[in-house]
N, C-alpha and C positions, 0 to 999 in steps of 0.2 A: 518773321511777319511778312504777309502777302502785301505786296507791291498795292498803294492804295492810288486807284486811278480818277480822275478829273470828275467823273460822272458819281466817283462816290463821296468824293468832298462838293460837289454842287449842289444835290439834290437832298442830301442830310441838313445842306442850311438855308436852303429855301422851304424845306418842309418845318426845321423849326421856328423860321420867321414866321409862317403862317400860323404854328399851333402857337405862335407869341401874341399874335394878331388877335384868335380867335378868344386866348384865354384874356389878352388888357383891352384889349381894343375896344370899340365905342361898342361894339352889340354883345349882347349879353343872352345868350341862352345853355346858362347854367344848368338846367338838366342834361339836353342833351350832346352841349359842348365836349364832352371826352368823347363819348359816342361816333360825332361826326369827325373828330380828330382819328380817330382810332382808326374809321373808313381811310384818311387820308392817309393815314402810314402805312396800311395794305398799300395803296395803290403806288405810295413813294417806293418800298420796300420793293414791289414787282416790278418796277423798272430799275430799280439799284440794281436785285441784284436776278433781273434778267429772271422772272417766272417764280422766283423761288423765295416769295415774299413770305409767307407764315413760317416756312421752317427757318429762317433767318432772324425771324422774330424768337424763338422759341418750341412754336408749334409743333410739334416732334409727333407724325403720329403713332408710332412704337410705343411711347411715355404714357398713353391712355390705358393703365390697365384696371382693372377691377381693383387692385392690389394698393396700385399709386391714389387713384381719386375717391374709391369708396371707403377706404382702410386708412393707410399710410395720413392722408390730405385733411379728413375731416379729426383726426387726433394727433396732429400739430396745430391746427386750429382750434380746436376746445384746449390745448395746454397754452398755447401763443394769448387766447382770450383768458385764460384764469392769472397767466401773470400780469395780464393789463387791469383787472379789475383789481387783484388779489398785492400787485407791487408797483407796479408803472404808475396807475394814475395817483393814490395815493403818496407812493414818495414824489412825483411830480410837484401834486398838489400843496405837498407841505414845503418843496423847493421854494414855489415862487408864490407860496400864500392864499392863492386864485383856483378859485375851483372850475372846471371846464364846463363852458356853454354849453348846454346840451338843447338851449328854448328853442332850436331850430327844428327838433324833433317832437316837440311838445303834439304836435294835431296827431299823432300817431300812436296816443295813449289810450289804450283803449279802444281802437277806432282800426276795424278788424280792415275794411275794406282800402283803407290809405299803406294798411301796412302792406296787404297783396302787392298793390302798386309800388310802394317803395322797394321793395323785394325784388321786383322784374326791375326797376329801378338800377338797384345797388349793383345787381349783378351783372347789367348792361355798363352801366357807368364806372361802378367801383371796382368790383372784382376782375369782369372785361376790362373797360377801357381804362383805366391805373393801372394797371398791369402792364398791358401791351405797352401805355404808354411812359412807364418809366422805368421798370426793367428790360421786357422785349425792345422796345426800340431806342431810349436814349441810356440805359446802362448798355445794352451792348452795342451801340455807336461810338461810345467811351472807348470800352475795349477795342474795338477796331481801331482806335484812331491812335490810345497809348499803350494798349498791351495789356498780357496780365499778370503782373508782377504783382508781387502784394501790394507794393506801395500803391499802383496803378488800384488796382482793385479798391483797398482801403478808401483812397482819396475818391476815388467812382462813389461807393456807398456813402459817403460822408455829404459832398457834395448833392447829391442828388435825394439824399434822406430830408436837407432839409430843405432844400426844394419842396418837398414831398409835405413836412411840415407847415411849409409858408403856405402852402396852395390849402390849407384849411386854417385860414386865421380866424375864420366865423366861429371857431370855437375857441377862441382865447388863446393868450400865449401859456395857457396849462395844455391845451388841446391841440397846438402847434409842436409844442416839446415832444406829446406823447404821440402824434402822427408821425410824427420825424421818428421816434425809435422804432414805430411799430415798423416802417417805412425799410429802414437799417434793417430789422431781421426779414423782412420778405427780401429783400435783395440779397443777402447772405444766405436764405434758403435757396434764391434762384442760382445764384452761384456754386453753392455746394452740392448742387442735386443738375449741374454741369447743364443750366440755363434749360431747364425745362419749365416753358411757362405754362404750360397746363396744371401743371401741380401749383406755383401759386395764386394761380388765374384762382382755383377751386380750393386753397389755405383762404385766400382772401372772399372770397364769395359769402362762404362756410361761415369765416370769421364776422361777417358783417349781419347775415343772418340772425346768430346769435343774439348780436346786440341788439336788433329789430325784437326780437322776440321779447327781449329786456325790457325794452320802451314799453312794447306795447302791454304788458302786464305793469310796468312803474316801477320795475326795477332798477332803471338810471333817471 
């Protein structure tokens, strides 16, 4: 393991006290709260690590092929979405009795123009910024810091899945369980596909899509 020097343990924990700041703290601008996080992890990341802020995050430009994003990306995501409708929520749902909140989504039934918005939405916030910000920057600040053993890895996804969970309690603790696993296999695809986050930047975009699409015909 590379010698970890002063400026890369300072700056990773004044950047998460901030993004602690941004996400409990008194101001609240939940739309585009991961967005302006996300800006601040480029700029943390390009002085960590000295210029080379995106490819440290993931960004691999090589990884953008027709192959990975147009092919490979959107058919892990229609399989990754048929086991969440088709197993995940429902065995959730019979776990803990609770059906998942979905009222948050309700003005987008039907309602062509809210969904366009949500869309450029989802994919700025969800697909971009959850991305970057919990696999590209705080699973692989994990790694940096304890290695990639499996145990390390394992306790990385676990850890930081339910993170992943807790940060959508607006949907119930059925909709916390089942963001926490969905959470667990994009971090295991970022891992297994050797932290390329374009590819789950574009699983997760894909996958949220989908579900926009749902809503807005009344499918969920």
């Amino acid at each position: 393991m590379n010698k970890i020097t002063l400026r890369q343990v300072l700056i990773p924990l004044i950047t998460t006290a901030i993004i602690c700041f941004l996400w409990f703290g008194p101001a609240r601008i939940s739309y585009i709260e991961n967005i302006i996080i996300s800006i601040l992890i480029f700029i943390a990341n390009y002085i960590e690590y000295k210029g080379k802020g995106f490819s440290a995050l993931g960004f691999q430009r090589e990884n953008v092929t027709v192959k990975n994003i147009v092919v490979l990306a959107p058919l892990v995501a229609l399989g990754l979405f048929a086991f969440y409708v088709f197993l995940l929520v429902p065995g959730v749902t019979k776990l803990t009795g609770v059906p998942i909140d979905y009222s948050s989504f309700d003005q987008l039934k039907g309602n062509l123009p809210a969904c366009l918005i949500a869309l450029l939405l989802v994919w700025a916030s969800a697909g971009f910024g959850e991305e970057i910000i919990f696999r590209g920057y705080f699973m692989r600040q994990l790694v940096k810091f304890f290695g990639e053993s499996k145990v390390s890895i394992v306790l990385n996804i676990v850890l930081l899945s339910c993170f992943f969970g807790f940060m959508h309690s607006y949907q119930g603790i059925t909709g916390q369980i089942v963001a926490g696993t969905i959470g667990a296999i994009l971090a295991l695809i970022f891992y297994l596909r050797k932290y390329d986050l374009w590819f789950v930047v574009a699983v997760h975009g894909i996958f949220d899509t989908i579900a926009i699409i749902c809503v807005y015909f009344g499918l969920a």
